[in-house]
VOVO-676035 format. One line per 8 residues: their letters; for each residue x, y, z negated of N, C-alpha, C, CB. Coordinates in steps of 0.05 Angstrom, whole numbers, plus 5000, padded with zeros to 4 digits. Each point is the difference from the previous one (the first is absolute). Glycine has a CB too. Layout:
BEGIN
a = X/Y/Z/X/Y/Z/X/Y/Z/X/Y/Z  ...
***
This chain:
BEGIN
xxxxxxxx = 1305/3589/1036/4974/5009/5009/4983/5006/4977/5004/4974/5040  4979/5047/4965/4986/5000/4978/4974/4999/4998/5032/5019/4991  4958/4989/4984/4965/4994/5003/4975/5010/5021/5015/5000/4956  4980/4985/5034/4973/4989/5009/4985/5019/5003/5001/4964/4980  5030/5029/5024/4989/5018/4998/5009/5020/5013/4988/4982/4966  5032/5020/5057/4985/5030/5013/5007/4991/5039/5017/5052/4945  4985/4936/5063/5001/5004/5025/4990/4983/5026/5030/5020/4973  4962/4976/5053/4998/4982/5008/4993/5008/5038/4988/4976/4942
xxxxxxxx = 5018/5023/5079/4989/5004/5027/4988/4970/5019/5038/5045/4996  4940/4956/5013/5000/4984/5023/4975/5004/5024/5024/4968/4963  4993/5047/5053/4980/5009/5028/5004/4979/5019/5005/5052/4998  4964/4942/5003/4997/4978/5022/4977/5008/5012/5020/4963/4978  4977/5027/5046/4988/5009/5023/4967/4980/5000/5056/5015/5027  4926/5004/4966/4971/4989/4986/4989/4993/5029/4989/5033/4950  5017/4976/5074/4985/4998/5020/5008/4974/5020/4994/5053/4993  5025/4937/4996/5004/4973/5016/4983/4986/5002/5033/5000/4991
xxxxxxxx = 4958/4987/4972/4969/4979/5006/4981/5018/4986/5017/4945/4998  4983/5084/5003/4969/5010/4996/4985/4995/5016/5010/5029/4981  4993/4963/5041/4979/4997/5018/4977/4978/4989/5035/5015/5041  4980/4956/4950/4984/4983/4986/4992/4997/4973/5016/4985/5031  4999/5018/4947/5009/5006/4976/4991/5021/4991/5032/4978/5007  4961/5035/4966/4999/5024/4983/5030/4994/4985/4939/5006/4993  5071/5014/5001/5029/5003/4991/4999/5009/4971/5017/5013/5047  4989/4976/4930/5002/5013/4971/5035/5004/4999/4952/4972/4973
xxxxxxxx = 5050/5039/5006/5030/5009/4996/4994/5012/4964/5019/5018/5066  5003/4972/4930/5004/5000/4962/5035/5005/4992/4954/4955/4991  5048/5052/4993/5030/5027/4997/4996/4995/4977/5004/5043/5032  5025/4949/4960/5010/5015/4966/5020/5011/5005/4988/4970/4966  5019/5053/5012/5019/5014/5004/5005/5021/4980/4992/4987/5042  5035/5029/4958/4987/5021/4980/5006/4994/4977/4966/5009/5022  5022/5019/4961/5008/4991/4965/4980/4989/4986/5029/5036/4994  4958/4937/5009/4987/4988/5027/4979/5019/5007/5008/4949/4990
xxxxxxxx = 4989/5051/5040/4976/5003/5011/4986/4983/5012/5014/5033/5001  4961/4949/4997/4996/4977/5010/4974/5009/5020/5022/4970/4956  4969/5016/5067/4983/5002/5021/4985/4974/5007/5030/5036/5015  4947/4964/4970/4991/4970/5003/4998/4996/5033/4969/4997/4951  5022/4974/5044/4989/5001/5030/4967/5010/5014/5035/4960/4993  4948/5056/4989/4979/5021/5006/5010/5024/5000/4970/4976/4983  5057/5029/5008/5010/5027/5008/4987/5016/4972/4998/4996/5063  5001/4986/4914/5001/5012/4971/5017/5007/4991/4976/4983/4992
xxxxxxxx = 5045/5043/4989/5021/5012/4996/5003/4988/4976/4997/5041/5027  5026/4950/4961/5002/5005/4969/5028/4994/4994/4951/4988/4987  5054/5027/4989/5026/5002/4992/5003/4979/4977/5004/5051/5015  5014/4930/4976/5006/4987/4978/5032/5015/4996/4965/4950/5007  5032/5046/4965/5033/5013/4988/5003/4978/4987/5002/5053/4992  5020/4936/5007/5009/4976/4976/5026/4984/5015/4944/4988/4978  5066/4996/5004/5023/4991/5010/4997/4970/4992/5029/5046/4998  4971/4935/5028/5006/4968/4997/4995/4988/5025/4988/4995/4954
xxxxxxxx = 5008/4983/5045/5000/4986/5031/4968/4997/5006/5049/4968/4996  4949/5039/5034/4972/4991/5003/4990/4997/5025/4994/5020/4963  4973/4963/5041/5000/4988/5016/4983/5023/5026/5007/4950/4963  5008/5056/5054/4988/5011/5023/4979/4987/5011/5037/5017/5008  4970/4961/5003/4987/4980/5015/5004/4975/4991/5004/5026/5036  4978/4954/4978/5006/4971/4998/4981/4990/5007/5027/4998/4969  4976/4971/5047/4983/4993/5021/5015/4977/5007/4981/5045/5016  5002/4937/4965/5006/4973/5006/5003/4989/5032/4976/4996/4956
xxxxxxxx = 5005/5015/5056/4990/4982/5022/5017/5021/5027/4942/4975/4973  5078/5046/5024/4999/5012/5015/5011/4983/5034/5002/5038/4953  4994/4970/5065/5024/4983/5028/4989/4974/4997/5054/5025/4998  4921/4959/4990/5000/4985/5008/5010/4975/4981/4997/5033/5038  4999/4987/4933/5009/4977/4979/5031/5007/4987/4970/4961/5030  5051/5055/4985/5019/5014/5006/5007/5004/4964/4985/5023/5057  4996/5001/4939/4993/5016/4978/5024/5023/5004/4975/4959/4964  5008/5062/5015/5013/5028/4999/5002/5015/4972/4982/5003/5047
xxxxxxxx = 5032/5001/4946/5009/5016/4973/5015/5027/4992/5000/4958/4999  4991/5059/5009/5009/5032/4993/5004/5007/4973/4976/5013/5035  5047/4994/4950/4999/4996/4968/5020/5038/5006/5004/4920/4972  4984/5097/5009/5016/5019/4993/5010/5004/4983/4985/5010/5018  5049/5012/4970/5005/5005/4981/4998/5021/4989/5015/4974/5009  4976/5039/4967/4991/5022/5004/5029/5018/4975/4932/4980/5019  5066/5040/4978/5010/5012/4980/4995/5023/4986/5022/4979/5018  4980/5024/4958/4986/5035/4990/5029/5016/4996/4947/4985/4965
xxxxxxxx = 5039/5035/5042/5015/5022/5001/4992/5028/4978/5006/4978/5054  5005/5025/4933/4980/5016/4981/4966/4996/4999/5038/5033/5009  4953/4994/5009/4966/4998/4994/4991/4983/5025/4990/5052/4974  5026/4940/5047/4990/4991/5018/5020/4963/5012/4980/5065/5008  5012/4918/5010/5014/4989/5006/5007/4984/5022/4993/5010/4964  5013/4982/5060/5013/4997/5030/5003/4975/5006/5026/5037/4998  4971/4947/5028/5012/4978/4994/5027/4988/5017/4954/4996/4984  5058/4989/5000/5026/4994/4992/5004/4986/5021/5001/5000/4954
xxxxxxxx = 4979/4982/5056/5011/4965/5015/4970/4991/5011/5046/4978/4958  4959/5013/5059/4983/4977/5011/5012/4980/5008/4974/5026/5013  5012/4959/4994/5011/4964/5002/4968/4979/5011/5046/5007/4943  4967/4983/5086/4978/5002/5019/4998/4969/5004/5008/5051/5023  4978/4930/4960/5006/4969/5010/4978/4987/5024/5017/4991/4945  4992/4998/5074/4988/4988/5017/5013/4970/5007/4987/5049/5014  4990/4932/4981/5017/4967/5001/5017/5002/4975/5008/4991/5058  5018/4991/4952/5013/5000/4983/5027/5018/5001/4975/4958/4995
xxxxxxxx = 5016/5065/5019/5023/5028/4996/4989/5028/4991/5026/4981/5039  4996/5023/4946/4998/5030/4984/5021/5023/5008/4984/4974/4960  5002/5046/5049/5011/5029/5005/4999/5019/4975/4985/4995/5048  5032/5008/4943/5006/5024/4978/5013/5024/5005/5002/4968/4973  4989/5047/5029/5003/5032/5008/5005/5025/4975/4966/4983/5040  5054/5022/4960/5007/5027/4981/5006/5027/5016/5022/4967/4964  4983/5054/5018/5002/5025/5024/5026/5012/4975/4934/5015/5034  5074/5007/4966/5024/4999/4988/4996/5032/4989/5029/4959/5033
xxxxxxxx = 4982/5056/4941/5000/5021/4998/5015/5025/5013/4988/4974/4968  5037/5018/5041/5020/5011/5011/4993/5003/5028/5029/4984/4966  4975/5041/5039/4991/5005/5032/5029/4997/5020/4955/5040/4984  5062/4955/4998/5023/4992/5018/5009/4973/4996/5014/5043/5000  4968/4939/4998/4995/4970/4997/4998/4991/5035/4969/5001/4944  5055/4983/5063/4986/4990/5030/5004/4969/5000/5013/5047/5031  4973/4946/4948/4997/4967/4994/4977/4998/4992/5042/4987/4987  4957/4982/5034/4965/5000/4998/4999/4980/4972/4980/5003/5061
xxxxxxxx = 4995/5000/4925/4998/4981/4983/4980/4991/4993/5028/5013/4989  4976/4960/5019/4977/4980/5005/5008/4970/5005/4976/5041/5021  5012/4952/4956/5004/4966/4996/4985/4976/5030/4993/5016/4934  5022/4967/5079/4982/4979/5013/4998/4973/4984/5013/5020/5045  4967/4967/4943/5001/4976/4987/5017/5003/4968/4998/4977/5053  5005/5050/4937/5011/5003/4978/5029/5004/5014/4966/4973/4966  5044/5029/5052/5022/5003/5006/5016/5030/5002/4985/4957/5018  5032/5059/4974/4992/5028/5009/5017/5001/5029/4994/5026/4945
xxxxxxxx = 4987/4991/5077/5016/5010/5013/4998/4969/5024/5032/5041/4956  4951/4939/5035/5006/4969/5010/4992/5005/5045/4976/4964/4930  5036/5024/5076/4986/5007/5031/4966/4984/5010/5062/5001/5016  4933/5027/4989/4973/4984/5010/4979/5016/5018/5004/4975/4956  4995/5003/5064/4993/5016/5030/4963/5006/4989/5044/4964/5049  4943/5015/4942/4971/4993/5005/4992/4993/4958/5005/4971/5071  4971/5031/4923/4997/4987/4970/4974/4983/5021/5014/5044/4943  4987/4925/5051/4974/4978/4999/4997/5015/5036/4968/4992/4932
xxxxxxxx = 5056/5005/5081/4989/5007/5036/4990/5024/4995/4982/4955/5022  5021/5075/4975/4988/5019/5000/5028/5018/4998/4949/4983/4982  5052/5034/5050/5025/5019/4995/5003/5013/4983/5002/5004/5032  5030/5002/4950/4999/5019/4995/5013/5022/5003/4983/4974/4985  5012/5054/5019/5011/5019/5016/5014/5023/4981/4965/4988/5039  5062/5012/4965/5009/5014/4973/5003/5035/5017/5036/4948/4966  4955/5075/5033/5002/5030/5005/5021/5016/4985/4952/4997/5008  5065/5017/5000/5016/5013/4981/4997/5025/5010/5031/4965/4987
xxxxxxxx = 4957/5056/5000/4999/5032/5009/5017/5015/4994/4963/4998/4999  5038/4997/4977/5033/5018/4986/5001/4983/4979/5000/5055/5007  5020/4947/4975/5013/4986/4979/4980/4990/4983/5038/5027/5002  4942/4996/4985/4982/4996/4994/4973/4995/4998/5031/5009/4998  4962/4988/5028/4971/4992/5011/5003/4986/5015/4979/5030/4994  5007/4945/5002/4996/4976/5020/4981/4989/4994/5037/4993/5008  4960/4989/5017/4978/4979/5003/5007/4974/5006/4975/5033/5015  4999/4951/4968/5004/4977/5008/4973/4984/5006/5042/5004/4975
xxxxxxxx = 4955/4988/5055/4978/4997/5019/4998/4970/4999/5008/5043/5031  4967/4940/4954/4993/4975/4999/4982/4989/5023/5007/5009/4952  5000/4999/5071/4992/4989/5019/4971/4980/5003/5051/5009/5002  4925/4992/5002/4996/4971/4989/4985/5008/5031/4997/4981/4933  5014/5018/5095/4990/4998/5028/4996/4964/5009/5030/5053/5013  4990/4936/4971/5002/4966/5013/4975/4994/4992/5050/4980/4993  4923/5029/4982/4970/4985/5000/4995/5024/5002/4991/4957/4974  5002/5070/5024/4986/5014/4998/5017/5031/5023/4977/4969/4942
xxxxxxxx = 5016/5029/5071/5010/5022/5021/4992/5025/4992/4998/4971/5037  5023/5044/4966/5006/5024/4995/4997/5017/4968/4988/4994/5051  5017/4988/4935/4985/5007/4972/5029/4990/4979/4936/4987/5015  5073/5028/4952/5026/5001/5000/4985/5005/4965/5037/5020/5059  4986/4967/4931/5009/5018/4969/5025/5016/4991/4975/4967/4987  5021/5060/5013/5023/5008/5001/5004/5014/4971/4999/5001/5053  5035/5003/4939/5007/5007/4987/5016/5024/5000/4988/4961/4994  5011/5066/5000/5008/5022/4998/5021/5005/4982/4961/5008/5013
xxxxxxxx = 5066/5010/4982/5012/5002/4977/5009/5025/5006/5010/4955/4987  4979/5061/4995/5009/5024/5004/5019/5005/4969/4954/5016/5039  5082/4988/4957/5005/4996/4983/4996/4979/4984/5001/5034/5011  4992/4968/4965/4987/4971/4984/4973/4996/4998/5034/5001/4973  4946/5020/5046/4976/4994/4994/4995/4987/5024/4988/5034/4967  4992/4939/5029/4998/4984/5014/4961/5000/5021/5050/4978/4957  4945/5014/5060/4976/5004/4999/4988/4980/5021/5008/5048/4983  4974/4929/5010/4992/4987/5015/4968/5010/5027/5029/4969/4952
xxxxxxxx = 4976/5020/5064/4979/5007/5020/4994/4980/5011/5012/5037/5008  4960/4954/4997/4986/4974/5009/4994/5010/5027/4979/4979/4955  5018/5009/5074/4985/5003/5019/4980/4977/5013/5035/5031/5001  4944/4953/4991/4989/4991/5003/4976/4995/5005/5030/5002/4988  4954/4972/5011/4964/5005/5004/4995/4979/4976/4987/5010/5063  4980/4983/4937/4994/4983/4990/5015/4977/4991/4970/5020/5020  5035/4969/5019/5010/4981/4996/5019/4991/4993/4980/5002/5016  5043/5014/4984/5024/4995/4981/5005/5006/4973/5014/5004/5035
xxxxxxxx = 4973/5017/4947/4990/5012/4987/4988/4984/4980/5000/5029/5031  4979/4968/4977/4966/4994/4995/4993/4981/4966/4993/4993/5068  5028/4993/4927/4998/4982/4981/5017/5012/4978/4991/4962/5031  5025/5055/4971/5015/5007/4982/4996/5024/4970/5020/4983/5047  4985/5005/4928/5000/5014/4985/5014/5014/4978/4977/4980/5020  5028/5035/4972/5022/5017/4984/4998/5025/4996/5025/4973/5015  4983/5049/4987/5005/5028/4990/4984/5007/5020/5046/5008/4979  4939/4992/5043/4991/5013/5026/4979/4992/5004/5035/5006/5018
xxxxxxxx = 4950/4977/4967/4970/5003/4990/4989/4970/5015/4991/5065/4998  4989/4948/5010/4986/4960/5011/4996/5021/5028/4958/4957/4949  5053/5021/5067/4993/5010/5037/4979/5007/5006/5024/4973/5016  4951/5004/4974/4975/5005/5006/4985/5025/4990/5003/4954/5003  5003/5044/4977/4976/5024/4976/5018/5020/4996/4970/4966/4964  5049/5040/5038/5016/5017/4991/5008/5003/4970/4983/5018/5039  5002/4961/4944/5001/5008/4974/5028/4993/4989/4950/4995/4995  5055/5009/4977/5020/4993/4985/4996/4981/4982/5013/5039/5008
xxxxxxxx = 4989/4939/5002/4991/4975/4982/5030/4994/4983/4957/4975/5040  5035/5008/4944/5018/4992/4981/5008/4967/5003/4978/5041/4968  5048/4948/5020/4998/4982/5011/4978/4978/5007/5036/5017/4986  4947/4980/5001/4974/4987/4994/4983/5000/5024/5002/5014/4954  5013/5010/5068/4976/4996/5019/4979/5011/5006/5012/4974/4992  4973/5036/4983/4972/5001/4985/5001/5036/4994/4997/4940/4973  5018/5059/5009/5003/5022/4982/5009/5022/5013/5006/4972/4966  4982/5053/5038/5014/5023/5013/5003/5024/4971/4975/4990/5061
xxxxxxxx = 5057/5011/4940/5008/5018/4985/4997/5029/5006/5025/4966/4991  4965/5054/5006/4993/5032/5007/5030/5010/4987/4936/5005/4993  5072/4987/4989/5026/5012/4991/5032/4999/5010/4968/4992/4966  5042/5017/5052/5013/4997/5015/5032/4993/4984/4963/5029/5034  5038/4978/4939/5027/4996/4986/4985/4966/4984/5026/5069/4989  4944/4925/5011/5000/4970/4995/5007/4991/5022/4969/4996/4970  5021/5010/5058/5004/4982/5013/5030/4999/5012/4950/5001/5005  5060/5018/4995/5033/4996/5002/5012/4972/4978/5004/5063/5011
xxxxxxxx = 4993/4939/4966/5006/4980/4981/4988/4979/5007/5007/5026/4967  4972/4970/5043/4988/4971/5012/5012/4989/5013/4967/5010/5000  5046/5008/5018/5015/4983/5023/5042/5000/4993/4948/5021/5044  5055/4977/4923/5030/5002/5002/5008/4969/5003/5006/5048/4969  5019/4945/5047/4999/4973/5004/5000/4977/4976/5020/5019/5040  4977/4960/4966/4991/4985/4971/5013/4973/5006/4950/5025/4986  5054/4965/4988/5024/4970/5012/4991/4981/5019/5016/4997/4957  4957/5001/5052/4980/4988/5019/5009/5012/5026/4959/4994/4968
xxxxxxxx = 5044/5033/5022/5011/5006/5043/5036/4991/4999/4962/5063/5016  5038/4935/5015/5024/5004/5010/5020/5009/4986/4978/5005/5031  5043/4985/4968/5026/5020/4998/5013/5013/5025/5010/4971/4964  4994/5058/5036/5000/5005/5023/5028/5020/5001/4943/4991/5006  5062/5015/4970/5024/5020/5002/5026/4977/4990/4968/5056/4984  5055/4958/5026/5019/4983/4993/5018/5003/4973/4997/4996/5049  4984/5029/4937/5016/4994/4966/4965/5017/4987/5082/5011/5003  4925/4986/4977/4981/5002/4983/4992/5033/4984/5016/4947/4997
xxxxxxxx = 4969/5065/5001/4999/5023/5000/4977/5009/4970/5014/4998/5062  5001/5013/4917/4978/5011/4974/4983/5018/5016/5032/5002/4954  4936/4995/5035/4996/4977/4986/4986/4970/5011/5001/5040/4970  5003/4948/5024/4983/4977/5017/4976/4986/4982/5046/4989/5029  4933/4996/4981/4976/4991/4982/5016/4977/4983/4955/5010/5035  5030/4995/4937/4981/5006/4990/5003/5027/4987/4991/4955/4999  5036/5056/5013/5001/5036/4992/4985/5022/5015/5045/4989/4989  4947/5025/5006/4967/5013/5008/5020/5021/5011/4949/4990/4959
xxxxxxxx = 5041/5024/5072/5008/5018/5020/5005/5023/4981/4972/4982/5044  5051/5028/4957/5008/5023/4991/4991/5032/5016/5037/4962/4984  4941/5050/4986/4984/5027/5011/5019/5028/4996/4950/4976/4985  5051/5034/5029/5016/5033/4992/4982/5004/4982/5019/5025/5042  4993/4995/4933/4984/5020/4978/4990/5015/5020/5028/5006/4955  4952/5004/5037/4986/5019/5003/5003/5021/5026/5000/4990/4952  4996/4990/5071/5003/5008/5026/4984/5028/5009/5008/4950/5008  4973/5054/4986/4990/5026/5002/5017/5023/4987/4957/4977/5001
xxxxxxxx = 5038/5019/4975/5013/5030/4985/5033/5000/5010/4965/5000/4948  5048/4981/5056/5027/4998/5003/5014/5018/5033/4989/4946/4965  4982/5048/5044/5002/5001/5039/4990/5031/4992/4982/4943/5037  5010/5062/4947/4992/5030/5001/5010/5019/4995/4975/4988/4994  5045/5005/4979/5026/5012/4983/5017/4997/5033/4999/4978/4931  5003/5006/5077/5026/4998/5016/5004/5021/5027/4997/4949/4982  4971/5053/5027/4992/5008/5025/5014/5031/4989/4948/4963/5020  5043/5053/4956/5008/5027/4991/5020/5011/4993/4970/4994/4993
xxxxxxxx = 5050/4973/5009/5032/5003/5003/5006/4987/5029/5014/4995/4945  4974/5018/5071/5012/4982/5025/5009/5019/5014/4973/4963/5004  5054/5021/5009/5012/5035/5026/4987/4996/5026/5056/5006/4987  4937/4976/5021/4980/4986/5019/4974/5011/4994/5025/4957/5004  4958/5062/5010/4980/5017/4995/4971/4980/5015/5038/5052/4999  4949/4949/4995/4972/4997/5007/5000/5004/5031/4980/5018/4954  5027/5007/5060/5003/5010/5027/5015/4986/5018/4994/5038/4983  5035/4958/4999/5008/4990/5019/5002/4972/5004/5014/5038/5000
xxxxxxxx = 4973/4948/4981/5001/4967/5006/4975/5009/5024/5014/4963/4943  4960/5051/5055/4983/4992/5016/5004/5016/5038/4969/4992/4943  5051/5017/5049/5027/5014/5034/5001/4982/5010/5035/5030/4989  4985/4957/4988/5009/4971/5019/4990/4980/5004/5029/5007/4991  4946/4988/4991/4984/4978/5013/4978/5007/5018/5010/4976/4962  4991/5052/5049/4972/5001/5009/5003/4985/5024/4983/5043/4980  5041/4945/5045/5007/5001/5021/4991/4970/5002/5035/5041/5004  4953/4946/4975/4990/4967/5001/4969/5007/5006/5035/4972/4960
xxxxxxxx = 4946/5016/5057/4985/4997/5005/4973/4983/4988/5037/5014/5027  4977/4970/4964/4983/4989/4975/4991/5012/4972/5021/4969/5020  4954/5040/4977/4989/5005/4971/5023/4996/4961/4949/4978/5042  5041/4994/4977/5005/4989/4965/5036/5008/5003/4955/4946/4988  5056/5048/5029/5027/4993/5007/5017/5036/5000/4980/4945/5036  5002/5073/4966/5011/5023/4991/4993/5004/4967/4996/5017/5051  4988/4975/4947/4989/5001/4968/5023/4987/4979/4946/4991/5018  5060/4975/4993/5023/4993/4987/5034/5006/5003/4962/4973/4999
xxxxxxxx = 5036/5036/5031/5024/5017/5003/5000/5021/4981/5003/4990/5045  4980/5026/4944/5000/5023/4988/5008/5001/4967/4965/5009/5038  5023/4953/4957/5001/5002/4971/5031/4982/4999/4938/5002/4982  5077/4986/5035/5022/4987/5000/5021/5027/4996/4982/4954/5030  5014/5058/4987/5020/5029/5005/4994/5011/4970/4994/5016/5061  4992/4989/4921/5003/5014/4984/5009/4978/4973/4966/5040/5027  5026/4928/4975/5012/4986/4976/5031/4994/5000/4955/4979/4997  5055/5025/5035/5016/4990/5009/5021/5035/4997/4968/4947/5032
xxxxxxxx = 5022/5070/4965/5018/5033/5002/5013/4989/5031/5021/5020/4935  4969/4966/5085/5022/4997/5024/4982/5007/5018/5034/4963/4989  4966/5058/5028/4989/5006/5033/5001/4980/5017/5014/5041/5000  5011/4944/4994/5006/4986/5025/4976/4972/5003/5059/5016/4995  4925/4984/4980/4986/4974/4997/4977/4999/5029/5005/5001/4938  4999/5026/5066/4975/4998/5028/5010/4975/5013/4991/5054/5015  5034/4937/4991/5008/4988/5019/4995/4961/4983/5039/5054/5025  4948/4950/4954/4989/4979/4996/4975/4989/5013/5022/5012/4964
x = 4961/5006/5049/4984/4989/5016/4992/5009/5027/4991/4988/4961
***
């Protein structure tokens, strides 16, 4: 699977408890493309582990831990892996380069491939669309009805999707800002970073969090998140050698309905030279 960085689906049905509830929803995905939970856009490029989410208190004391892997790719970079802890079980999810790959790969408890119906009582629902795109649907209906974390894989790009409210939500902090304020605080709480490649490094995992993947991945702290050179001029040189034209990445993404989501379809299709990336989201 690959980075951070590029893929992820999860459609869930907002109108079940809209009637009582206001509904937020937060997405990473992409070479990354990240979607706080105010529906703020921003891209980080770099490669190491990091913290999506986390939420001590989630279910009730439960707790919750979303950790990504990310990877660079020349001027840009995708992510690799997620790895989803709830209680005392871990879901690890990869997506695979080979489009004629029809093995799923994904660790239960560090196990690969290990059987497992539910993580901490919470289904989980494995989707297979073709070889290379699938889903994996974290159920969480047993406390919170109709509401899910899902995981997308299109090829090796991976892409997380939250469907939630406050209340499941609400306490959690990491890459997707503060629930309440929308801001981008730093771990501190306090501190809101404006710089979106600091605050990516703020949140790379640190020997204090979780272990969450089942082998170890360069670079890890106290080795500082690895930046592409010179991502601008590099993406620019490249764009004027590309056989993938401007037109037609924005052909094939126009048929998505979402803003931003044709925007990053547009810039995946051209880092990626692949059309087919539409089908990443």
């Amino acid at each position: 699977m690959k980075f951070f960085s590029l893929g992820l689906i999860a459609t869930l049905l907002a109108a079940v408890n809209a009637i009582n509830e206001e509904e937020e929803r937060g997405n990473i995905g992409g070479d990354p493309h990240i979607t706080t939970w105010k529906n703020e856009h921003y891209e980080y490029h770099g490669q190491c582990d990091l913290v999506m989410l986390q939420d001590d208190e989630f279910a009730d004391g439960l707790g919750l831990d979303v950790h990504i892997r990310t990877k660079v790719v020349r001027h840009w970079s995708y992510i690799q892996g997620v790895s989803i802890k709830i209680g005392n079980d871990v879901l690890e999810i990869e997506g695979s380069p080979d489009a004629e790959d029809e093995e799923a790969h994904y660790w239960f408890n560090y196990e690969y491939q290990g059987e497992v119906e539910d993580i901490a009582g919470f289904p989980v629902i494995m989707k297979k669309q073709i070889a290379y795109k699938r889903q994996y649907i974290l159920d969480l209906s047993p406390k919170y009805p109709g509401k899910d974390i899902t995981v997308e894989l299109f090829k090796e790009f991976v892409r997380i999707r939250l469907h939630g409210n406050e209340a499941i939500f609400g306490n959690t902090v990491g890459l997707l800002g503060d629930f309440k304020s929308g801001k981008t605080l730093a771990r501190d709480g306090v501190t809101e970073l404006d710089d979106f490649g600091d605050f990516g490094d703020e949140w790379q995992v640190l020997p204090s969090d979780p272990r969450l993947f089942h082998q170890s991945s360069h670079p890890q702290f106290p080795e500082a998140c690895i930046r592409p050179e010179d991502p601008r001029g590099e993406r620019k040189r490249r764009l004027s050698e590309s056989i993938v034209s401007v037109e037609q990445a924005e052909a094939a993404c126009d048929e998505l309905k979402d803003e931003l989501d044709r925007k990053d379809c547009v810039y995946d299709i051209l880092a990626t030279q692949d059309l087919d990336m539409v089908g990443a989201f």
